[in-house]
C-alpha positions as CSV (number, residue, x, y, z in Angstrom):
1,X,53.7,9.4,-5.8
2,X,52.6,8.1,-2.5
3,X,49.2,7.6,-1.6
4,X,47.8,10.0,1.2
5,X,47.5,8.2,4.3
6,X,44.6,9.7,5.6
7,X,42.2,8.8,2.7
8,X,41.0,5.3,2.2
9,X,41.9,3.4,-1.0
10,X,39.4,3.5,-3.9
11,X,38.2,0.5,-5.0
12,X,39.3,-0.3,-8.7
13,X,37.3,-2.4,-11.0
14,X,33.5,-3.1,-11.2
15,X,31.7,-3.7,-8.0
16,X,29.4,-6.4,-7.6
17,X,26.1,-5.2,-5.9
18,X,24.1,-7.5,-4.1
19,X,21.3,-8.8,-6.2
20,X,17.8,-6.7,-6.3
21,X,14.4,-7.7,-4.7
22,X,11.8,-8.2,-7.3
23,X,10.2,-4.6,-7.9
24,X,7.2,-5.9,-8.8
25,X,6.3,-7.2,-5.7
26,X,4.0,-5.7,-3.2
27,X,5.5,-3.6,-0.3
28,X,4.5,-4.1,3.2
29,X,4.9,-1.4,5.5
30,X,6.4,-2.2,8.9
31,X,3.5,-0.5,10.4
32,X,0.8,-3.3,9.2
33,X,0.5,-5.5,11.8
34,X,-1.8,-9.2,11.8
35,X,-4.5,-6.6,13.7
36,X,-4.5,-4.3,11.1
37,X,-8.3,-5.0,10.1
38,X,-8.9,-4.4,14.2
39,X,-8.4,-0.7,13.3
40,X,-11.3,-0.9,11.4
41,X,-12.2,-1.2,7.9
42,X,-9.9,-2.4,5.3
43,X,-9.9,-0.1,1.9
44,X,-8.7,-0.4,-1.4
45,X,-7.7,3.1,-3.0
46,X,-7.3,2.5,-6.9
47,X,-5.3,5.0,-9.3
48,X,-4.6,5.3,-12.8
49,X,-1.1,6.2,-13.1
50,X,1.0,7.2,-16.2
51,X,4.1,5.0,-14.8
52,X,6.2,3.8,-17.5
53,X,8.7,1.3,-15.9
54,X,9.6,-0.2,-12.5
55,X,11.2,2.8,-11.5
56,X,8.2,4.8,-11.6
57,X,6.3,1.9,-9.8
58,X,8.7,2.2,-7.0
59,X,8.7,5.8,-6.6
60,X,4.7,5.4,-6.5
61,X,5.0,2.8,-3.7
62,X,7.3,5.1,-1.7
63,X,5.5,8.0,-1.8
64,X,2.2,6.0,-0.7
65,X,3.6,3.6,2.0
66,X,4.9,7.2,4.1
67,X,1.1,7.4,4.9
68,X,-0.2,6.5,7.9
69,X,-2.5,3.9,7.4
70,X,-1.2,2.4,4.5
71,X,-0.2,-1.1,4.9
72,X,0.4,-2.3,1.0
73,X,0.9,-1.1,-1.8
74,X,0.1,-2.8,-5.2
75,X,1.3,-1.5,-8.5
76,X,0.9,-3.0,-12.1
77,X,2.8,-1.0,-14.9
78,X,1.5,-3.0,-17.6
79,X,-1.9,-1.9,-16.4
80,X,-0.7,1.7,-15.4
81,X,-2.4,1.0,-11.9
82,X,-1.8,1.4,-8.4
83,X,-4.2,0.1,-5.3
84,X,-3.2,1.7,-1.5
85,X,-4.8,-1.1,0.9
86,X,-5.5,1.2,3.8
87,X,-6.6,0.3,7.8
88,X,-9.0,2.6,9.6
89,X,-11.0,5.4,8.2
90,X,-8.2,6.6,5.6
91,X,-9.8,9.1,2.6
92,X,-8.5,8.8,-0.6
93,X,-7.8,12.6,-0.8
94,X,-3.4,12.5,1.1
95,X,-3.1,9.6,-0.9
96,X,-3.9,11.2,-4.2
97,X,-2.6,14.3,-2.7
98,X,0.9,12.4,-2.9
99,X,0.6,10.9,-5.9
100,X,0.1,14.4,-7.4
101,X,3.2,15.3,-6.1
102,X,5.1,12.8,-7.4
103,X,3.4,13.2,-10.9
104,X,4.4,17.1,-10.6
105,X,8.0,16.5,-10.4
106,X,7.9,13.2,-12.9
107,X,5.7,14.5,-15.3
108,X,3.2,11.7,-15.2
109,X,-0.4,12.1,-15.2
110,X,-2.5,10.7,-12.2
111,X,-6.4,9.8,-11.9
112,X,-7.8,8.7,-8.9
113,X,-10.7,5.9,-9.7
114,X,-12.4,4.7,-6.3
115,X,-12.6,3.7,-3.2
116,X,-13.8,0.5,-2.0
117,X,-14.1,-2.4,0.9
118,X,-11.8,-4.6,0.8
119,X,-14.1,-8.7,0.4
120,X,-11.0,-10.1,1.1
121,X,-10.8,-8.4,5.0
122,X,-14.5,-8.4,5.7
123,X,-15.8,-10.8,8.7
124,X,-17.6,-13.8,6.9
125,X,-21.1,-13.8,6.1
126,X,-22.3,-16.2,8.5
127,X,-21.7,-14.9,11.6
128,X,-24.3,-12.5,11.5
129,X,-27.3,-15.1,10.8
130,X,-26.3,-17.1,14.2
131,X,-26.7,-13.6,16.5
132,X,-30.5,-13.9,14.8
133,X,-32.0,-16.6,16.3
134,X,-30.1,-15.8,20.1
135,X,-32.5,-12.6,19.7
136,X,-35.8,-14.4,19.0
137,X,-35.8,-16.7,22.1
138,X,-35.0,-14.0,24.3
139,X,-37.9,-12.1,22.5
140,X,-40.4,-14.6,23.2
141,X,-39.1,-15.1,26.8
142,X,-40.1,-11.4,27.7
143,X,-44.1,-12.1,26.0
């Protein structure tokens, strides 16, 4: 028979895909910029979740990186743990929101553990002893 010359021809044998990126890697989110901590306060959102493999790692750093405000998302299997790293005032209560989601359909449990400042992201320690002693002559200037 003659093939129909309207379809394309199917490809025979095995396709070669073009190689993975590493799961386990963090994901940035396009939206994070260099000025992210300019938006204000850098959080990390921790979870204990019932993920299994990769795949469940992945789905839990898609469903998290939709969020506005996310701008990483960590995920350890072995640990069963995920961390959203968040810009701005973000509450902990979408993300878990869409974790639940996820675990509704997947059939994984989710916990959500804390939230916390991020020591990495905060301003360093010593600027706010130099502002000090500006104040103190311009105290003793006005006596």
């Amino acid at each position: 028979p003659s093939p129909n010359p309207r379809s394309p021809p199917r490809p025979r044998g095995p396709q070669s895909a073009p190689p993975h990126p590493r799961i386990s890697e963090p994901v940035r989110v396009p939206r994070a910029t260099a000025m992210a901590s300019a938006e204000g306060p850098v959080l990390l959102h921790s979870f204990n979740v019932g993920m299994t493999c990769e795949g469940c790692a992945g789905a839990c750093r898609r469903v998290l990186s939709k969020i506005d405000g996310v701008t990483e998302v960590r995920t350890d299997v072995a640990g069963k743990s995920v961390v959203a790293v968040t810009t701005g005032e973000v509450d902990h209560a979408p993300l878990l929101e869409a974790l639940l989601k996820w675990s509704q359909a997947s059939g994984k449990s989710v916990e959500y553990v804390e939230s916390r400042l991020d020591d990495a992201a905060a301003p360093p320690a010593e600027a706010a002893p130099e502002a000090a002693p500006e104040a103190a002559p311009e105290a003793a200037a006005e006596a």
